[in-house]
Every structure is written in C-alpha cells, then in structure tokens.
C-alpha positions in Angstrom: 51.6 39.7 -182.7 53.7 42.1 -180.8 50.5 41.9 -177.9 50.8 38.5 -178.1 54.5 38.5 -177.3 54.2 40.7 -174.7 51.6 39.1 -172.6 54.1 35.7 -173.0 56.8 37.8 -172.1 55.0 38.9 -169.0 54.4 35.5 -168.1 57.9 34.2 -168.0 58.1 37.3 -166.0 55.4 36.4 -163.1 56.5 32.6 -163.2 58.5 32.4 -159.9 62.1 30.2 -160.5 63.3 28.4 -157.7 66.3 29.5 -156.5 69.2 27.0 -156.9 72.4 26.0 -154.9 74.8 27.4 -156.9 78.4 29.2 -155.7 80.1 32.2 -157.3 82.6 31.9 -160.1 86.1 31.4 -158.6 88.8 33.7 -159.0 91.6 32.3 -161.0 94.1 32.7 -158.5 91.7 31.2 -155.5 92.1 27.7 -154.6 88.5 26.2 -154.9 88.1 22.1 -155.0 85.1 21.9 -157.4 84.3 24.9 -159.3 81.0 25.8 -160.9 81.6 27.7 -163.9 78.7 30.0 -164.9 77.3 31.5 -168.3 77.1 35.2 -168.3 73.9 36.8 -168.9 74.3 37.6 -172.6 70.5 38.5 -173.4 68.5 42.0 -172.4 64.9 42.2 -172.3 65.1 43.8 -175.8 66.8 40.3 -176.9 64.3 38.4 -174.7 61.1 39.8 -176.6 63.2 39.4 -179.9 63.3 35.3 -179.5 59.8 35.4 -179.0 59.4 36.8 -182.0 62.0 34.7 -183.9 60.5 31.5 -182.2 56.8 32.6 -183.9 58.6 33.2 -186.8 59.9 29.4 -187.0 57.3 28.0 -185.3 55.0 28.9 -188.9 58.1 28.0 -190.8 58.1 24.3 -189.1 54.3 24.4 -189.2 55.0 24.4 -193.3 57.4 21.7 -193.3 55.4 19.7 -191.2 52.2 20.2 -194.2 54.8 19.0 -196.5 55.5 16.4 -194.8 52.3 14.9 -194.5 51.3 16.2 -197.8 54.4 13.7 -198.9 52.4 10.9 -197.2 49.9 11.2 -199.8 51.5 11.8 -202.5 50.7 15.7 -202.8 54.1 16.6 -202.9 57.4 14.6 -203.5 59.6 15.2 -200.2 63.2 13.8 -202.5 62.9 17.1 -204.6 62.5 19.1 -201.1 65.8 17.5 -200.7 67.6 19.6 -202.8 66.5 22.9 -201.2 69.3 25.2 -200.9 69.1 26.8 -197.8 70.0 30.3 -199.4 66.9 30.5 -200.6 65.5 29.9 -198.3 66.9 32.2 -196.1 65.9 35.0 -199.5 62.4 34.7 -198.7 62.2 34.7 -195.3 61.2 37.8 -193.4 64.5 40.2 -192.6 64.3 40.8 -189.3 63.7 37.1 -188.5 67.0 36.3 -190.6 68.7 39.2 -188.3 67.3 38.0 -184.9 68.4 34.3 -185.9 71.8 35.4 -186.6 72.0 37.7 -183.3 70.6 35.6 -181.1 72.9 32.7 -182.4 76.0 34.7 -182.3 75.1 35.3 -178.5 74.4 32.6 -177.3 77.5 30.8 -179.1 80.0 33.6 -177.6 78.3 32.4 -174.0 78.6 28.5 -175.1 82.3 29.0 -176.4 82.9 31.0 -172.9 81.3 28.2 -171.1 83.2 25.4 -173.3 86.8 26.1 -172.1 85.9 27.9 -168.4 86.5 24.7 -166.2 89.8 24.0 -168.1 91.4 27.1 -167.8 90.6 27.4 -164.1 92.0 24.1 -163.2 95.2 25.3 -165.2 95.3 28.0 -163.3 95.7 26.0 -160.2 98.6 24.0 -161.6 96.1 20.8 -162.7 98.0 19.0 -165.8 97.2 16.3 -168.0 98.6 13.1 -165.6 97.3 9.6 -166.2 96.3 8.6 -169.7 91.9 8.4 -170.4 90.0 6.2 -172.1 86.7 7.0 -172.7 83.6 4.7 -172.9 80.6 6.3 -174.5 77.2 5.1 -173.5 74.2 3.3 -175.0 72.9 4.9 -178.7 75.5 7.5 -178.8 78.1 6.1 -180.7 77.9 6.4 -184.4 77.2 3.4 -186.5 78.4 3.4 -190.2 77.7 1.4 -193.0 81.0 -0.4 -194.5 78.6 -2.9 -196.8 79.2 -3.4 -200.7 76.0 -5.0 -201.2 74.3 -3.4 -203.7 71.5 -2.2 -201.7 74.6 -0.9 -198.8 76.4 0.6 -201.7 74.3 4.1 -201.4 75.4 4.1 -198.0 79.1 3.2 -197.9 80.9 5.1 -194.9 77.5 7.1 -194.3 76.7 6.7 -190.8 72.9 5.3 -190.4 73.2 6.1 -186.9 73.7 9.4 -185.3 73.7 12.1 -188.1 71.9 13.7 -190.4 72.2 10.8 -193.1 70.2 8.8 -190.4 67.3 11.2 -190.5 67.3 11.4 -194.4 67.9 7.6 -194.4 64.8 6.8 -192.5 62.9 9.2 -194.0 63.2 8.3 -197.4 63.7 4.5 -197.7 62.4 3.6 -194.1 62.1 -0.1 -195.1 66.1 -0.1 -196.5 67.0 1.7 -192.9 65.7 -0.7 -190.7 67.5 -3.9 -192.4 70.8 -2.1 -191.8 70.1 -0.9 -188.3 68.6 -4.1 -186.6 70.7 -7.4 -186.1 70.0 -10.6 -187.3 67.4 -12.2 -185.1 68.9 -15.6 -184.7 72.4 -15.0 -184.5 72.7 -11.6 -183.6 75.3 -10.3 -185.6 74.9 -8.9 -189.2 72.3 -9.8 -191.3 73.1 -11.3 -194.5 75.2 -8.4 -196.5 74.4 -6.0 -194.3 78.0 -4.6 -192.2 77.5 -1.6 -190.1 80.5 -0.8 -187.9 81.1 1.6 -184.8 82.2 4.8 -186.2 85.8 5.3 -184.0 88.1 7.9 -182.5 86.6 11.3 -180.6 84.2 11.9 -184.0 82.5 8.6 -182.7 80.5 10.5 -179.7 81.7 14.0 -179.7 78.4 14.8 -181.2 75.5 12.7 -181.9 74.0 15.1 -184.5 75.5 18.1 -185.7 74.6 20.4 -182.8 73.9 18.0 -180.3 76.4 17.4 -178.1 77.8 14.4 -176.0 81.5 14.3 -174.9 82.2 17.1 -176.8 82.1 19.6 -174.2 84.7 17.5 -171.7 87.0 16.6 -174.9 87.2 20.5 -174.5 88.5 20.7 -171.2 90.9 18.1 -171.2 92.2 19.5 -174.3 92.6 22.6 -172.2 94.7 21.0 -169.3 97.5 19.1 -172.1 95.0 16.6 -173.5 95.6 15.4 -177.3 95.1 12.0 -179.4 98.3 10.9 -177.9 96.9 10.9 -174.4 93.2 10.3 -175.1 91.2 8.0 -176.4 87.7 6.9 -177.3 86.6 3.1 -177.2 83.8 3.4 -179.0 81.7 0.3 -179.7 78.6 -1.5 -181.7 75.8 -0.8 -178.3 73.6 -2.7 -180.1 75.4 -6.4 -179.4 75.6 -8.4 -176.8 78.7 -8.4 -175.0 80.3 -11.4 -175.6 79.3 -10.7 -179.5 81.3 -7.2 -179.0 84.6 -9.7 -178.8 83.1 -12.4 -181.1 83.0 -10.0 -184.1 84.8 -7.0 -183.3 87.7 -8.5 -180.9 86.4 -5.0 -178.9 87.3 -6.1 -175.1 91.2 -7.5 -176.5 90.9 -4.3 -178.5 90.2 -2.0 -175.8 93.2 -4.0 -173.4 95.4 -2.9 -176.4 95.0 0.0 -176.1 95.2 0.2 -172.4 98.4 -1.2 -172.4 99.5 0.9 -174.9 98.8 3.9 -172.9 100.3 2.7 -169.7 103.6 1.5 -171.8 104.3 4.9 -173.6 103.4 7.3 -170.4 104.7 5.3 -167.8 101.5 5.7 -165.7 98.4 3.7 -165.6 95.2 4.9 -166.9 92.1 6.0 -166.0 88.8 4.8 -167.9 86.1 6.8 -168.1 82.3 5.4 -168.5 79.0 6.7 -169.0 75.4 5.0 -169.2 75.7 1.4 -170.6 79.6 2.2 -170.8 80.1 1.2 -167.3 78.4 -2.0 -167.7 81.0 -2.8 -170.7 83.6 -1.5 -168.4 82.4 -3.9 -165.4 82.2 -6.8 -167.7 85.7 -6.0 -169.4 87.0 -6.1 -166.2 85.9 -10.0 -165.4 87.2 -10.7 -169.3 90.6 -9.9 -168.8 91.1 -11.3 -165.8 90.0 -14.8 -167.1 92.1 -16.9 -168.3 89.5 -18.2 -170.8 89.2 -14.8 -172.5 91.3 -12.0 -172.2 94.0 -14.0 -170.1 95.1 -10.8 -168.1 95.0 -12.9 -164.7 93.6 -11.4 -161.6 96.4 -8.4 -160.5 96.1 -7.1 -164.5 93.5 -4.8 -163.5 95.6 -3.2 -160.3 98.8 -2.9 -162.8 97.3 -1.3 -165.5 94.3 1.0 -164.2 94.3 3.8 -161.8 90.8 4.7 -161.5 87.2 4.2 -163.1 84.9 7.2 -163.7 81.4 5.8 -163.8 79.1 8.4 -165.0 75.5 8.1 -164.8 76.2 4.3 -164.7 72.9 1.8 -164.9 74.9 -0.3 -162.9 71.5 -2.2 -162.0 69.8 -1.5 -165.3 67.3 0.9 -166.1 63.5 0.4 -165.7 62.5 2.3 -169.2 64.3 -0.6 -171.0 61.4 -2.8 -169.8 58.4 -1.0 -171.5 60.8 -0.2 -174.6 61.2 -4.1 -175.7 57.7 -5.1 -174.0 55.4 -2.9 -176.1 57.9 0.0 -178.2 57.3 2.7 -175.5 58.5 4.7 -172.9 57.8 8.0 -171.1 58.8 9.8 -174.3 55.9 8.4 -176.5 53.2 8.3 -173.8 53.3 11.9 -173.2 53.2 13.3 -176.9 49.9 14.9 -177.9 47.3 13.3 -179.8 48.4 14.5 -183.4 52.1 13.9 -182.6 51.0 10.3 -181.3 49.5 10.2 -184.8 52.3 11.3 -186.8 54.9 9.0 -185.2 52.4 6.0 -184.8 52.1 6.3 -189.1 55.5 6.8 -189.9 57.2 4.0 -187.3 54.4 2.5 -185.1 54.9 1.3 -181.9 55.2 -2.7 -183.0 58.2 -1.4 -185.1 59.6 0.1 -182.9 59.5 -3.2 -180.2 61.1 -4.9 -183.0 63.5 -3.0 -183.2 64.5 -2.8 -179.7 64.7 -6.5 -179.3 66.8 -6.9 -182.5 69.0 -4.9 -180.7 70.3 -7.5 -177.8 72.7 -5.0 -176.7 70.0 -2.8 -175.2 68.4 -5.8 -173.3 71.6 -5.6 -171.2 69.4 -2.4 -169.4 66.9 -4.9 -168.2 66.5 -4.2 -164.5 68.6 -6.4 -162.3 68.0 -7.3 -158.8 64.4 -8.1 -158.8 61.8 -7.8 -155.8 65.3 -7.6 -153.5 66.2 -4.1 -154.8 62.9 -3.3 -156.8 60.2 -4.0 -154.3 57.1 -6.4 -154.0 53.6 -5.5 -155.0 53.2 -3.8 -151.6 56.3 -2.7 -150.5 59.8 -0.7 -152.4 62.9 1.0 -151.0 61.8 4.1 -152.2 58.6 4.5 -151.5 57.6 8.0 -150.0 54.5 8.5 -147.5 51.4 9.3 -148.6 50.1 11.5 -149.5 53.4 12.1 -151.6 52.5 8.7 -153.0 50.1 6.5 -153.1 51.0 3.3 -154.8 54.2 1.5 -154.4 57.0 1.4 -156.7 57.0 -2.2 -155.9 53.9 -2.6 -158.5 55.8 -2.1 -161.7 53.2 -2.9 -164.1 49.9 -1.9 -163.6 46.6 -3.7 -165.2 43.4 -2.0 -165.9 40.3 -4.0 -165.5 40.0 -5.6 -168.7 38.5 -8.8 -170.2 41.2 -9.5 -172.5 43.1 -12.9 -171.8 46.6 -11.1 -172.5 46.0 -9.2 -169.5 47.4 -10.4 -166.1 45.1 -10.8 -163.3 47.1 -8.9 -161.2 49.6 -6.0 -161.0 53.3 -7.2 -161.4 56.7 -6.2 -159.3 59.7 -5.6 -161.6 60.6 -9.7 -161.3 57.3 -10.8 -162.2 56.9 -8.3 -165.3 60.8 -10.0 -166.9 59.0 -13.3 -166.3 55.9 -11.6 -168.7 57.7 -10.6 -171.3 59.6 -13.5 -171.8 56.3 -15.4 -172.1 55.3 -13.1 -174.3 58.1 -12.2 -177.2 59.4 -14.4 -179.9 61.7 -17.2 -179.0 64.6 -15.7 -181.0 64.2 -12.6 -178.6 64.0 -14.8 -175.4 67.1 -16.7 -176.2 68.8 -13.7 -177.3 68.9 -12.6 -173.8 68.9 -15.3 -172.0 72.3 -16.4 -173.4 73.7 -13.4 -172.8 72.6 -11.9 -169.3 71.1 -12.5 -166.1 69.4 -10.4 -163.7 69.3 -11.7 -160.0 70.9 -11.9 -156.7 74.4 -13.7 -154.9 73.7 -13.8 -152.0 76.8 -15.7 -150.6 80.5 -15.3 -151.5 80.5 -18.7 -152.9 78.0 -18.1 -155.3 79.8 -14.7 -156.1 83.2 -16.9 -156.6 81.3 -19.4 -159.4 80.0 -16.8 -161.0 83.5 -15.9 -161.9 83.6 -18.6 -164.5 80.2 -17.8 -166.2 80.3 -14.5 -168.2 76.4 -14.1 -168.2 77.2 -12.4 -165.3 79.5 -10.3 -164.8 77.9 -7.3 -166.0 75.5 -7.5 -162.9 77.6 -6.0 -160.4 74.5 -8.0 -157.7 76.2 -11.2 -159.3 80.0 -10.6 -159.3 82.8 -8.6 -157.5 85.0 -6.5 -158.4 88.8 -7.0 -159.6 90.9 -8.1 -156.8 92.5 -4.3 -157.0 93.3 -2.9 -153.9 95.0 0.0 -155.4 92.3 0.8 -158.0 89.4 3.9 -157.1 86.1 3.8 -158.6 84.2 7.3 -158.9 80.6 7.3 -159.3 79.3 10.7 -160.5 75.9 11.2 -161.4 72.9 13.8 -161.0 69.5 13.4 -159.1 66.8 15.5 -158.7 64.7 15.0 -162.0 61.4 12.9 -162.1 62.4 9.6 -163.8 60.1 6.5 -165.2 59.3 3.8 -162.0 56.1 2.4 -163.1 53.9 2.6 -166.2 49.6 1.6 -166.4 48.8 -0.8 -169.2 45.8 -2.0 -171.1 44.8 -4.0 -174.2 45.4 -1.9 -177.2 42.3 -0.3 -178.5 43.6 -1.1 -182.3 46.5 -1.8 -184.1 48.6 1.5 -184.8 47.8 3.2 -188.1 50.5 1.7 -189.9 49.6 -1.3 -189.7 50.9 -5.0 -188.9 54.3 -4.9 -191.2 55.8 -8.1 -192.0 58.1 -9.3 -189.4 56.7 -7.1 -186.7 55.4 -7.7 -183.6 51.7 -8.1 -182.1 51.7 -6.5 -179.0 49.1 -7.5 -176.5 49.4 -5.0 -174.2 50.0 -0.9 -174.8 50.7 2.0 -172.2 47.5 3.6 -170.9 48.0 7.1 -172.1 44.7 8.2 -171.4 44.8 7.3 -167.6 46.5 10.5 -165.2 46.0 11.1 -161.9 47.9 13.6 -159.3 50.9 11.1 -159.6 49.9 9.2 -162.6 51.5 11.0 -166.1 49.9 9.5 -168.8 50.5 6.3 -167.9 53.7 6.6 -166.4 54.4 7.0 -162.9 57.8 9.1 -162.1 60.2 8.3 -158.8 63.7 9.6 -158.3 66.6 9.7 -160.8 68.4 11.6 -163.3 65.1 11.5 -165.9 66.5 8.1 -167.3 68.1 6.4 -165.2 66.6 5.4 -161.6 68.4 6.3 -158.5 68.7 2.9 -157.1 70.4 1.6 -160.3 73.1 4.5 -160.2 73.4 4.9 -156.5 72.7 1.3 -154.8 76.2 -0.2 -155.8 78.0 3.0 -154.9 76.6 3.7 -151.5 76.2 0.6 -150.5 76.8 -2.6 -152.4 80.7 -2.1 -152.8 81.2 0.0 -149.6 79.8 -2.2 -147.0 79.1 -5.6 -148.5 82.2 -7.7 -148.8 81.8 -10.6 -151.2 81.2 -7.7 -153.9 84.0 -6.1 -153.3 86.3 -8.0 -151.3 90.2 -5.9 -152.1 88.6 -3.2 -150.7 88.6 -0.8 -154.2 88.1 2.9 -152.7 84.4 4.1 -153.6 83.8 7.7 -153.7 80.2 8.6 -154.3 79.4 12.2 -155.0 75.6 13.5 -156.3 74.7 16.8 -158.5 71.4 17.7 -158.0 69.6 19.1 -161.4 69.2 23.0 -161.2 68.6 23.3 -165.0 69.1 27.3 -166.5 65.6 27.7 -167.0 66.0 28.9 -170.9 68.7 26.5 -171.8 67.5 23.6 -173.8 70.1 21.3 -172.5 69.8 22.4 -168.7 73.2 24.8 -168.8 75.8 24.3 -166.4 74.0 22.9 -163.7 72.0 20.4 -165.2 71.8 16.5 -163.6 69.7 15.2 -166.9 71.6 11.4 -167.7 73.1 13.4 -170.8 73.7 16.6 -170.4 75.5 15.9 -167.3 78.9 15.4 -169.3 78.3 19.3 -169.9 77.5 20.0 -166.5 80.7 22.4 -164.7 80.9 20.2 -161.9 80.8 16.8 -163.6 83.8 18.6 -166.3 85.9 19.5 -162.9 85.6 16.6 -161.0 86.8 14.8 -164.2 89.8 16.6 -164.9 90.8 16.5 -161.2 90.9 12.4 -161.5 92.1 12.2 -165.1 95.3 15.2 -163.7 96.2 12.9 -160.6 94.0 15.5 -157.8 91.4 13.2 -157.3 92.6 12.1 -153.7 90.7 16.2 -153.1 86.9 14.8 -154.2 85.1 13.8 -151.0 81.7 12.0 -151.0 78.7 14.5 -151.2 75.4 12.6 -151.0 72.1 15.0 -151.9 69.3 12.0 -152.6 68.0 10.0 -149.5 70.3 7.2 -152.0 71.7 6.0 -148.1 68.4 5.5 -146.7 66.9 3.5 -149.3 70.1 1.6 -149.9 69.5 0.4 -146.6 65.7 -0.5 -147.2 67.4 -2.8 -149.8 66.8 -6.6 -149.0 70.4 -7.9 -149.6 72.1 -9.2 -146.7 75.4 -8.3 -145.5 75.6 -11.6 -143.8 76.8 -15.0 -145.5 73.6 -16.7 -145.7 
C-alpha cells in the first residue's frame, strides 16, 4: 500500500502545473482595487502522503456502500435499516489512523477555508469600504431549495422537508423514487402543482446559502458582506420556484410584485436605492422583472421605476442568451455530465433514473426551458460557419453544426447535421404537445432586428427575457456589471444516434421514448464522448454570457437606448489544482461566487466603490461579438 502511494505521490510530483496569473496578497494598509485573496499552504508532504492514504481508505469504504447498494436492488439487503446507522459506529470500526488523518486533514483544511471565508471582507474594511446601498440577491437555476408544504396524505411524510437541495432529497429519491418525482415535477398541462402536491421555494439566506450541507453557493459572499456591515436588515435573498415559467412565478407565487416589495422597502428605510444581484437563470428573472414593473399591465411601476429605485445590477455568470446544455437535457435526458461517466456508472444511473426519466423531468420543469438558446443561426452559426470557430487544426468542425447525425437507417434520424435553430425546430416536432406548448406560451428565442420591432415587443411578455428581443429600462442612471469567468472547456455541440435499446429501467409509465441518444462511444482529438467542448465557464457558453455585455448593450442602440453604463470584466479559471471546488481562483459557473475576485468586485458595487471597476476583457468575447450577424443598422 505504502509503495503504491508513493509512486502516486511521485506522480502529482512530475505532473508539470501551469503557472497562473495570480498577484500577491495585499497588505492591509495598501490601496489595491481588486484583491486576490490566497489560501495558505496548510499541508506538508507528510500530510500530502497521509490523504492518499485516507482517500484508499474511503475509497474501500464507498466501494462497500456502493455493494450495498446494489445488493439493495435485488433484494440482498434492505437499504431503510442502513438508514439507521449511527455514524459512531461506524467510525468504532474503522481503522485508527484513517479516523485520525480524517480529522486532521479536515481540521486543516477548514482553518484554511475559514481564513479564506472572511479574507476579502476584512481587507476592503481595511480600506474604509462599508455596507452602502441595500442587496438583493437572485439565486440561479436548481439552487434554491424547494420544500414540501402539502397535507396530502402521501405529502404528509414530507411536510417542511425540502425535496430539493438537501439530504432529505437524496434519501427521498432513494427510497420512494416514484413518490419523489410526483412532488418534484409540475403538472404537465397547466404547469403549476399537480393535484395535492404544494412544493414552495424554501426563503431567506438558508434558501441558497448551501445547496447540501457542505456544498456551498452564496454562502461564501453572505460572508463577506457580513464582514463590511451586512445583516438581514440590509440584505436579502429573493429566492424563487426555478422550475416555473415566469409569468407562473407571479401567477401563483405573486414573486415579481413580491420581489418590487421588497425593493421598495429597502430603498424606503435606507434612503438609497439598491443594488440587485443575479446569478445564472437569476439574471434572466431580473431582465424580465425589469419589463414587468414597468408595464402598466403587470407590475404598473411605469417606465422611470427602474432609475428611482435601482442603482446597479450585478449579473453573474448570466445566460443572458441561454445555455446550449439545456438543448440535449430536454431532447434526450443528457448532457456532458452523463456522456462522460464510465460504463458501470452509465449502468448504475441508467437503472436507478434512466435517461427517458430524466427528459421528463426536465420538460415538466418549464422553468428550465427558459435556457433554451436564443438567437439562432445569427449568434449560433450555420452548418458551415459560427462566431467562434477557431482555425484548424484547433478545430475541425464548426460550432455552427450543433447536432451531429451518424449514418444511420433509422427514420428518426435527420438527414443532415442541424445549426442550433434547426435542432429547436427538432425537438419541438419531436416532444409531447403539453411540452411544446408549455414553451411556446412562455418564451421565444429569435432576433429584433429593428427598434420598432424592439418597441412592440414591449407589450408581449414572451419576450422580455431575451435580451436579442427587448431593451433595457429607460434608466440612464442605472449600471449593469457583468462578471463572469472563462477559460474552461464548455458543451457547444454533441454527436447523436438511434439508441441501441431502451435503458435498463425500462419504459416507465408516463415517460418518454426518445428517438435519438448521445453517441458516447464516438471520440476523436476534439470529439469527448460525444460532446464537442468550445469556450465558456464549463456551463455556460461564452457568447451567451459575454455577447450582450460586450456588444449588444454597448454599441447597439435599440437594445439599450438610455444609455445604462455596461462594465464587462472576465476571470479566467486558474483552479488550485487540489481544491475540489477550484479555490480562489476558479471561473467554473458555480464556484465563481467563491472566487476572491468575484467576492471583491461585489462588495465594491454593493459599498458605493464600484465607479473603481474598469472593463478587463481576457476571452477573444470582442472579436467574436463582432463575427455576430446582428446589425447595428435599422434594417
């Protein structure tokens, strides 16, 4: 064992790191615009060889659970008496020196984390930075709990449990899978709750702190503006149901006159006007909130509400133009994350919730479809042709071909490759008609290419979450921030084929026959099992974050005709190399709202300093945002 580890150890040791862009820790007394707080190097080599042998340790610990799990799938073994394990005992007969290890290493590393937690905060103190404008925070798609508030007698187990994002979630769906999904999905014709079924967002700073105990969200900037004068009094979360559609968010949960309350509130009691801060699928609720209030139809705000009341939007990580993952998730239950599992993992997940479920799922969801890609061949590309495409022999197929056909004799299959327009026009011919008039009630995906056509659009409210279909308020006063990270391969294309059978679980009632599956098998140099990588923040493609905030609302009028101040700045991902979440340096969709930088640049706008940020561009965003084939002109 110890030879083993120490041929691993030497390994890591010969694997050369690249060397990232990162500046020293500031002094506290030194006057630095955006810091970049470090971790200290807490571990030795001695500690180094010590994980190893903790992480062989586990690794035959999880290798037992996951026997028992499967041994539960045949009935060897009842996993609801594994349920009462107490973890003392566990602990009892494990090995010593593993339990010590554990307990050191963990003590470490949560000395560094706490360190880390506070760092940014306390430096901006020490420059005089003070909590200023009220914040309202907008958590983004799936990271928001969801609890059960039903009294039917099959919700009653589950009253004020949350069924999504926890550990109740994970038992839920283990143990009465069937019971889990009829709470978690939405009526399919009306899109609300199913018959007594009432699941509600879960609300206040517990709502996305964490999504699992351990996993964090906003929990690391909630630290740091706690640090600078920050409380309940002065910040908020607007949590909400991501699974609805938007209009349904106000329809059953009054969330947009809710979330105007509340803004009002804020400006009333501090005498300043707030800033709103967004991340993911949050900045498409904030963009569409933004066209609700002003209408006199809906939140009756009128059009100078927005420059009275808000001081500046932080879009973080903001799909502004959707994300391209959202396609394959809906279409056939799959996405980068299931096509590169291993065989026996493909297996494992494919028995317990097969890829048809998982479709349905998605598209009971309407509030995801609002990720579909906007902008179509315009900002996505033709089959021969994208705004991002690189030279060969970097690449050698456009991003412009979306979906990609293997030769195949089935009828399902198209007889040709699709661009991103072509392959919303294929799925809609080929999901139920619930799913297809689901969406196309609530959203739309294309191009105004005149100010008129921007102007009507005003009055239609399928629209104004698609920043290519709308302008902004008429808020000359108001700044719009668009932070986000670049630099990590993320989903632009996928291969399909017929699937070679149905999954192992099975056809279960209600579910979906999919026609078409992910090629997993095919990889080339730039092929990864079926998915074909371009540039982004590993979720979210750089056109969709950047396009609108280099370009669209900076130089193209009819979008943004008061003039709202852009400021665009980039963070390229330089992950820690042993930090599961990518440290403080990280530019993952996610982690980012840990990353130093993103938790400075925050503060700064949220304390009144954000006049200091400056545009810092790291992609070639600019240059593709001019490949883009949206006119400037009137047309």
């Amino acid at each position: 064992m110890s030879g083993i580890r120490r041929r691993l150890v030497n390994t890591f040791r010969e694997t050369p790191s690249p060397a990232p862009s990162r500046d020293r820790t500031p002094d506290p007394s030194e006057e630095v615009r955006i810091p970049v707080s470090k971790l200290k190097e807490f571990t030795t080599r001695k500690s180094r060889k010590r994980r190893n042998g903790l992480i062989f340790g586990l690794g035959g610990l999880f290798g037992i659970i996951l026997a028992v799990f499967f041994a539960n799938q045949q009935d060897v073994i009842k996993l609801e008496g594994l349920m009462e394990l107490n973890l003392d005992s566990l602990l009892d007969v494990l090995p010593a020196g593993v339990v010590k290890d554990a307990k050191d290493i963990t003590k470490a590393e949560r000395d560094a984390v706490n360190y880390d937690s506070f760092s940014v905060g306390l430096h901006l103190q020490s420059q005089g930075i003070r909590a200023h404008h009220p914040i309202i925070m907008i958590p983004g798609v799936i990271s928001t709990g969801l609890e059960s508030w039903g009294t039917d007698e099959r919700s009653r187990g589950y009253f004020r449990k949350r069924l999504w994002g926890s550990w109740s979630m994970m038992k839920a769906l283990v143990m009465d899978k069937p019971s889990w999904k009829q709470h978690i999905m939405l009526d399919k014709e009306t899109g609300l709750d199913p018959p007594g079924v009432k699941l509600r967002a879960a609300q206040g700073f517990d709502a996305a702190d964490f999504f699992i105990t351990g996993y964090w969200i906003w929990n690391k900037v909630l630290e740091n503006l706690a640090t600078i004068g920050y409380d309940p009094t002065n910040a908020f979360t607007a949590a909400y149901d991501w699974r609805l559609s938007y209009l349904n968010l106000e329809r059953r949960d009054q969330y947009f006159t809710r979330l105007k309350s509340y803004i009002e509130v804020a400006v009333h009691t501090s005498g300043r006007k707030v800033v709103l801060a967004s991340h993911s699928m949050g900045s498409q609720v904030l963009l569409f909130f933004m066209k609700w209030v002003e209408h006199p139809s809906h939140g009756g705000g009128g059009s100078s509400w927005v420059d009275k009341h808000i001081d500046s939007w932080i879009n973080i990580s903001g799909c502004m133009l959707g994300a391209l993952k959202g396609v394959p998730a809906v279409l056939s239950g799959e996405m980068k994350d299931t096509a590169q599992l291993n065989a026996f993992a493909v297996y494992g997940l494919e028995k317990f919730l097969s890829k048809e479920e998982r479709a349905e799922l998605f598209r009971a969801m309407p509030g995801i479809s609002s990720m579909l890609p906007k902008g179509g061949d315009a900002v996505w590309g033709n089959s021969t042709w994208a705004p991002d495409d690189e030279a060969p022999p970097a690449q050698n197929i456009s991003f412009g071909r979306f979906l990609n056909f293997r030769h195949s004799n089935s009828t399902h299959i198209p007889s040709h490759n699709l661009t991103v327009s072509q392959a919303l026009d294929y799925l809609f011919s080929n999901t139920e008609p619930w799913y297809i008039d689901q969406v196309h009630h609530a959203y739309s995906h294309g191009v105004a290419q005149t100010h008129a056509e921007v102007e009507r659009n005003e009055d239609d409210p399928r629209k104004w979450l698609n920043p290519l279909e709308t302008r902004l308020p008429l808020a000359p006063n108001l700044k719009i921030y668009c932070f986000y990270g670049v630099g990590k391969p993320t989903e632009r294309g996928y291969f399909y084929h017929s699937p070679l059978a149905v999954s192992p679980s099975g056809l279960v009632s209600g579910a979906p026959r999919l026609n078409v599956t992910i090629d997993t098998l095919y990889t080339t140099a730039n092929v990864d099992h079926g998915v074909y990588f371009g540039e982004g923040d590993g979720t979210v493609n750089l056109l969709s974050t950047g396009y609108m905030c280099a370009k669209g609302w900076r130089d193209i009028k009819r979008y943004n005709p008061a003039g709202v101040k852009i400021k665009t700045y980039e963070m390229p991902h330089e992950p820690d190399r042993f930090s599961p979440r990518g440290g403080p340096n990280t530019g993952d969709h996610v982690d980012i709202l840990g990353r130093s930088e993103m938790n400075d640049l925050i503060l700064r706008v949220a304390g009144g300093g954000g006049h200091m940020i400056e545009d810092k561009f790291v992609s070639r965003i600019k240059e593709y945002s001019e490949r883009v084939k949206i006119s400037n002109e009137e047309e």
